[in-house]
C-alpha positions in Angstrom: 81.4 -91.9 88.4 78.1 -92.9 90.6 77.3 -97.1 90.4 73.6 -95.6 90.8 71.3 -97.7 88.6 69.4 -94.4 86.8 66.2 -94.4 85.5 65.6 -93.3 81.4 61.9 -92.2 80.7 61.1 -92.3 77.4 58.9 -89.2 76.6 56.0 -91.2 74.2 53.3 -92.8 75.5 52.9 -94.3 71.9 53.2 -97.8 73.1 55.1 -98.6 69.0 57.6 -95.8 69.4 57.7 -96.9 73.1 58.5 -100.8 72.6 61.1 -100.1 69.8 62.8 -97.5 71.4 62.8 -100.1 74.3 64.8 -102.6 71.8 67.7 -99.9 71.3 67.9 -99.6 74.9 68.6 -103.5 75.6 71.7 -104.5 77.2 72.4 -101.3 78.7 72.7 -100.3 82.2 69.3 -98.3 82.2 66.2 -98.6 84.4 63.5 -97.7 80.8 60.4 -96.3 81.6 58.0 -94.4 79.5 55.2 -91.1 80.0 53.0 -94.2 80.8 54.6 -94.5 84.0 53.5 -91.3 85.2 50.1 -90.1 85.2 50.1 -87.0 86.4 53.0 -85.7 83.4 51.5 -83.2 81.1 51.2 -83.2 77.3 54.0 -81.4 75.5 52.6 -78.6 72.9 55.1 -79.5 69.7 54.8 -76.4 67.8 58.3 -76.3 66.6 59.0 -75.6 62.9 61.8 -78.4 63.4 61.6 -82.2 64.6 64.6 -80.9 66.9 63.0 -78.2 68.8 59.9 -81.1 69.3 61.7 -83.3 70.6 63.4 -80.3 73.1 60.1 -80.1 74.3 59.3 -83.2 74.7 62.8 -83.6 76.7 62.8 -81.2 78.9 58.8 -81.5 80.5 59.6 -84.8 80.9 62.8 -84.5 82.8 61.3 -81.5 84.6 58.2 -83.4 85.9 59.6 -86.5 86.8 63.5 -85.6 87.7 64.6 -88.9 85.9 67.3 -88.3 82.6 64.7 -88.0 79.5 65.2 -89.2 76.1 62.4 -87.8 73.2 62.3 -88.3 69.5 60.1 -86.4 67.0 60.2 -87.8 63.3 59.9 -85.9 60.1 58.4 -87.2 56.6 60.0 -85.3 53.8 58.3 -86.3 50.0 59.9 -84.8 47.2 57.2 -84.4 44.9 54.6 -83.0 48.1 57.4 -79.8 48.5 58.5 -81.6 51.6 55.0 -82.4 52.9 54.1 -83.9 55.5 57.6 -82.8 57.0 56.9 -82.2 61.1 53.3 -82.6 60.4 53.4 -86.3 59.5 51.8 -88.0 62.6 48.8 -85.1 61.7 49.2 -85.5 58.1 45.6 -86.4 57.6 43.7 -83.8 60.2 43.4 -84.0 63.9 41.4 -87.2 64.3 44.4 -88.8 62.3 45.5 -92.6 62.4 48.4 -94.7 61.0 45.9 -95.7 58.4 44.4 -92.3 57.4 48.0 -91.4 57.0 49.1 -93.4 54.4 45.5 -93.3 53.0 45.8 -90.1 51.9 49.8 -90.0 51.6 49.0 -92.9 48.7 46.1 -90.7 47.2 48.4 -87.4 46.8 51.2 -89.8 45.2 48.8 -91.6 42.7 50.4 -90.9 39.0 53.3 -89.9 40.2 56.4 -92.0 38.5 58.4 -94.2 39.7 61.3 -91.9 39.4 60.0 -89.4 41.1 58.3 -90.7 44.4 61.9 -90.2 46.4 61.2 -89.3 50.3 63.3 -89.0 53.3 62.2 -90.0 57.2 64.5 -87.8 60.0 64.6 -88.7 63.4 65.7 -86.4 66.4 67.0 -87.7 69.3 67.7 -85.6 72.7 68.5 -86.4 76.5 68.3 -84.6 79.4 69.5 -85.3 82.4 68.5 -82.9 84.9 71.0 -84.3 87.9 74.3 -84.3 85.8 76.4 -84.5 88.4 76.2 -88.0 89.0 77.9 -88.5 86.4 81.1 -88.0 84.2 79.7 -87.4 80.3 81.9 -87.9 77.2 80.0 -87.3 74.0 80.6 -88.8 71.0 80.5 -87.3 67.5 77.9 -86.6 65.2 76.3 -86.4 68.7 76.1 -82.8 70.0 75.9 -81.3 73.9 75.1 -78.6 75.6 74.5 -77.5 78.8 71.1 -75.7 80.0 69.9 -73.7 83.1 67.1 -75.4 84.8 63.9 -72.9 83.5 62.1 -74.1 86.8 65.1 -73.4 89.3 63.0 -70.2 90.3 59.1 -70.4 91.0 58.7 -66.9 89.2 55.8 -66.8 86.9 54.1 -63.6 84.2 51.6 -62.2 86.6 49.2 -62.0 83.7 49.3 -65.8 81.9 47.6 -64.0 79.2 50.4 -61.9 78.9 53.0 -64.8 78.8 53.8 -65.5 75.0 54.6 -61.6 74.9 57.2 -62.3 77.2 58.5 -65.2 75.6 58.2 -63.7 71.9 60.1 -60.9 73.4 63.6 -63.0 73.0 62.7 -65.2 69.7 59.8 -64.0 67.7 58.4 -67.8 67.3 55.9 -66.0 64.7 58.2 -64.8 62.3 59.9 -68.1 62.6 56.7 -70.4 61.4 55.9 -67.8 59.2 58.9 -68.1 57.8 58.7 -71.8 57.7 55.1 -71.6 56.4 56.3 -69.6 53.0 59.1 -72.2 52.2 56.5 -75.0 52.6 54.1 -73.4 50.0 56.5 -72.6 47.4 55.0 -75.6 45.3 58.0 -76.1 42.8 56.9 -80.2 41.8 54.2 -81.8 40.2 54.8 -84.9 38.5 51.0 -86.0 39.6 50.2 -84.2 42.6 46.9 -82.2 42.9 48.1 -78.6 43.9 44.9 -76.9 44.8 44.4 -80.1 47.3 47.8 -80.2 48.9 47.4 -76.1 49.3 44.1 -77.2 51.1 46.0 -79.7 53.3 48.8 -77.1 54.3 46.8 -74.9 55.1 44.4 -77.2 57.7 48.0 -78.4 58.7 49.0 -74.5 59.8 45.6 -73.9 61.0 46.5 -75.8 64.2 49.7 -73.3 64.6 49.4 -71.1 67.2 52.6 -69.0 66.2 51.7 -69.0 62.5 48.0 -67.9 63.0 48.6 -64.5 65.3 50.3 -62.4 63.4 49.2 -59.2 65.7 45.9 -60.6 66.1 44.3 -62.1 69.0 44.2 -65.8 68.6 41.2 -68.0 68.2 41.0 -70.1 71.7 39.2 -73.0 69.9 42.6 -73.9 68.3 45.1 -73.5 71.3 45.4 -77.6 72.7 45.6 -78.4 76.6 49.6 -79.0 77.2 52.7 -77.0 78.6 53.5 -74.6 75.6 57.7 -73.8 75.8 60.0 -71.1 74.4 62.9 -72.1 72.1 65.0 -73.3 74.8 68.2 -71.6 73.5 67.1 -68.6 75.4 68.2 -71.3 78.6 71.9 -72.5 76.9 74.9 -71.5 79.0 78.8 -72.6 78.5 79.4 -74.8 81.0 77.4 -75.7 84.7 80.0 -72.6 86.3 78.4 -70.3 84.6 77.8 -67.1 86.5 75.6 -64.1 86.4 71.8 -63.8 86.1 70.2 -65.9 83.3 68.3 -64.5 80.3 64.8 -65.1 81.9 64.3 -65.3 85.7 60.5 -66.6 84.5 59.4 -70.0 84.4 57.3 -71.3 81.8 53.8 -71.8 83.3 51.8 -75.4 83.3 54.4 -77.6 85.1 52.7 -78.8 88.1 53.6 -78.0 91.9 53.2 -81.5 93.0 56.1 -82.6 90.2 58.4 -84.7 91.8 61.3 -83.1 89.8 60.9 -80.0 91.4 63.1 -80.9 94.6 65.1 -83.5 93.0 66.7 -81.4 89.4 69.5 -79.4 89.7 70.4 -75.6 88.6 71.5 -76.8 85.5 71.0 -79.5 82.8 73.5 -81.6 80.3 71.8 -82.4 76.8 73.0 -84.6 74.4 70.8 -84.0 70.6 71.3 -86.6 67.9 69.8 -87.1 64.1 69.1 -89.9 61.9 68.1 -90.4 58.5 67.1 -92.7 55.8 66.2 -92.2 52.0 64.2 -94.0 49.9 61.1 -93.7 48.1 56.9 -94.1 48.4 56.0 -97.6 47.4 52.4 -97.1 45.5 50.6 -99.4 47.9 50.9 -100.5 51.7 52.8 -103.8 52.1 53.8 -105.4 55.4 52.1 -105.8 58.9 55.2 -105.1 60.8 56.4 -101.2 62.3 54.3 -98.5 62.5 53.1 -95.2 61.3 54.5 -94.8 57.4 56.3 -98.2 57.2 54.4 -100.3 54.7 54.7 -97.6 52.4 58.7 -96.4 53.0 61.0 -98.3 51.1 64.7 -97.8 51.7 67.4 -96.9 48.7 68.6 -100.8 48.0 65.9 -102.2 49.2 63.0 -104.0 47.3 61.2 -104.2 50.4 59.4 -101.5 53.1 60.0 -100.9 56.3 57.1 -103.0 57.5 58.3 -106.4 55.9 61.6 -105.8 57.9 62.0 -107.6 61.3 62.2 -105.3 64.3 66.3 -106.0 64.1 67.3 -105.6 60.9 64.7 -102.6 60.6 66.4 -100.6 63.9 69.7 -101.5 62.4 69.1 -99.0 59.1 66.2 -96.6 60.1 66.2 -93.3 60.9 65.5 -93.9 64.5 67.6 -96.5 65.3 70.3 -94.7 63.9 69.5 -91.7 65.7 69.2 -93.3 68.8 72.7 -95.4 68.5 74.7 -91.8 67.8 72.2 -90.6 71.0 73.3 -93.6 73.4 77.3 -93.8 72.1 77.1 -89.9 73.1 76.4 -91.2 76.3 80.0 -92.4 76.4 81.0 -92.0 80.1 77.3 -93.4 81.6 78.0 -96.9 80.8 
């Protein structure tokens, strides 16, 4: 095993998620950095119907770009009585231009009437690493932790001749359309309404899936208004091999266009990649006005099963000992096993 100090980027430059993800990283034989650190790394597009495949993404760019291990999170918002809502979409919830505030603005306005008995919700974190240069060291992961092992998407500097050609090629392996629309349907079966205003939360789904690349083409050409500025990534199962000996050609000889030629984890990352994927969870329910001035996002309104008070009365300890991302990321970090 190498006594090499490594360096962890943290693939947020949301300076919240950054610091407390920070706190679950303290003690530990880690160099922690964040996207902050490196200018020149691009966005991430997360158009994954799941927070796992975001935070993938997420994962992998940044490992690729800065050849440094990776860790990403992506958190979901599931309410009962919303059919689920805002689910991936909760950092969005409220339109593009959204903030913490017009979040649980309008999360409190859909909930208004709705009983006590029936304002249940769950928050789902996703954890994943990636260490691009696994061979420094020996890994031993730890269940419910799960690992796998990935071909390096950038080991060969092979691109679609025609970039507007390029989502053909990719949708050749995993149709990502019939997979949000797929998603989409589920989502729109509205099965609860103990308050809600139907018609409205239709309107909101369907502003949410407007923003969808995958969900919008459907065999036609796509609007280029709604496509962001980012790296835009396959499901990166089409990259998953057995072990580092694999042999033979990979699935795809093409590399996913956007990553930049100057990144410095072009000559550092090896041919292939460990991952390590964690989840977290916590239930609870929708309190029926913001209370507390501590967390972030959805806190003053998220109170745990047990608990009289939300998230954002807790203090950062006792908070990251029972939420959804600090139980993510201790399953992520004793998966680790054999780095530290």
């Amino acid at each position: 095993m190498s006594n090499i100090r490594r360096k962890v980027v943290l693939a947020s430059r949301n300076e919240d998620k950054v610091r407390e993800m920070q706190q679950l990283f303290e003690g530990l034989d880690f160099d922690v950095l964040s996207s902050a650190d490196f200018p020149g790394l691009p966005d991430v597009i997360e158009d994954g119907t799941t927070i796992e495949g975001n935070a993938r993404r997420k994962a992998i760019i940044t490992a690729a770009y800065t050849g440094e291990i990776s860790v990403a999170d992506d958190t979901s918002l599931e309410v009962r009585e919303l059919n689920g809502f805002p689910d991936i979409f909760a950092a969005r919830f409220s339109g593009a231009e959204a903030t913490y505030g017009s979040n649980v603005d309008l999360l409190l306005e859909m909930m208004a009437g709705v009983p006590a008995e029936h304002r249940q919700a769950r928050f789902s974190t996703a954890c994943v690493w990636i260490d691009p240069r696994p061979a420094q060291y020996d890994y031993a992961v730890a269940r419910p932790a799960v690992d796998r092992w990935l071909r390096n998407p950038w080991a060969r500097s092979i691109g679609v001749r025609d970039s507007d050609r390029e989502w053909d090629y990719w949708n050749g392996f995993v149709d990502r359309r019939a997979v949000w629309n797929a998603y989409r349907r589920n989502m729109e079966l509205d099965l609860n309404s103990w308050g809600h205003d139907r018609a409205r939360l239709g309107n909101i789904a369907d502003g949410l899936f407007l923003g969808c690349e995958d969900a919008l083409r459907d065999g036609e050409e796509l609007d280029t208004r709604l496509v962001e500025d980012g790296i835009r990534l396959p499901d990166s199962k089409i990259w998953a091999v057995e072990s580092p000996r694999a042999t033979g050609e990979p699935l795809t000889v093409v590399a996913p266009g956007g990553l930049p030629a100057e990144a410095p984890g072009r000559e550092l990352n090896g041919p292939f990649w460990y991952e390590i994927s964690s989840v977290g969870r916590v239930v609870g329910d929708i309190a029926e006005q913001a209370i507390g001035s501590r967390g972030f996002g959805y806190d003053p309104v998220f109170r745990p099963v047990g608990e009289k008070r939300t998230l954002a009365e807790m203090p950062a300890g006792e908070k990251n000992a029972i939420s959804h991302r600090g139980r993510a990321m201790r399953r992520l970090i004793a998966g680790v096993g054999g780095v530290y």
